[in-house]
C-alpha positions, -999 to +999 in steps of 0.1 A: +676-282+488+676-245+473+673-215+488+659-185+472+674-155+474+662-127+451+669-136+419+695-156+421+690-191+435+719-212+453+713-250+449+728-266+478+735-296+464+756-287+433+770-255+454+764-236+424+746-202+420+721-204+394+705-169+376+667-169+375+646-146+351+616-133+377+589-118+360+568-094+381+536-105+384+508-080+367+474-076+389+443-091+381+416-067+374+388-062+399+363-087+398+332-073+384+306-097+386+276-110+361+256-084+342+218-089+350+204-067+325+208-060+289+227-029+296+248-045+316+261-070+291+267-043+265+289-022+288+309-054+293+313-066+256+324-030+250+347-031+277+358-065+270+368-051+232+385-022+248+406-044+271+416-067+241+422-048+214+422-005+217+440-003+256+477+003+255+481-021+281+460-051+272+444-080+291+446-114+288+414-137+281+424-150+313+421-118+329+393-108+315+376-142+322+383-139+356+371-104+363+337-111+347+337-146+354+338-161+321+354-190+303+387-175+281+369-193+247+337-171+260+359-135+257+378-143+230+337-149+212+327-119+224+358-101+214+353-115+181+317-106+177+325-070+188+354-070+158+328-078+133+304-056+149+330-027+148+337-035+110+306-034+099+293-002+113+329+009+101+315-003+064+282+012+068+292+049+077+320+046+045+288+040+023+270+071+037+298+094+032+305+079-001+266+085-013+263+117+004+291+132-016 
């Protein structure tokens, strides 16, 4: 028998107090739903790059998965597509500046 008290826990048996690390919790994100139009699923992708890899405080895939109910393999695609999409207009406009000049 334990009983939890804070963070420390006191194990009846051993009569022993035992230090526990407790990690608050972060909050989901708001469920958002399925996109239903083309729009819609470019807003997410973008947001679903933003989350992952330019927020300070980043999401998890399983966040992410759960507020636009997704698989965590189908987030981390999309994530990498927008990376590669990202890098190539990246390459793009650094060949129009370097022919313009």
């Amino acid at each position: 028998m334990s009983k939890d008290i804070g963070t420390i826990e006191f194990d009846v048996r051993f009569k022993k107090a035992k230090l526990r690390e407790m990690k608050p919790k972060t909050p989901d994100p708001e469920y958002i739903g399925t996109p239903s139009t083309d729009d819609e699923v470019l807003v997410r992708n973008e947001n679903i790059f933003h989350h992952r890899c330019v927020a300070d405080n980043k999401l998890t895939l399983q966040q992410l998965g759960t507020c636009y109910n997704l698989s965590r393999e189908r987030v981390r695609q999309i994530q990498e597509q927008m990376e590669n999409e990202v890098s190539t207009e990246t390459l793009t406009q650094t060949n129009k500046e370097k022919h313009a000049s």
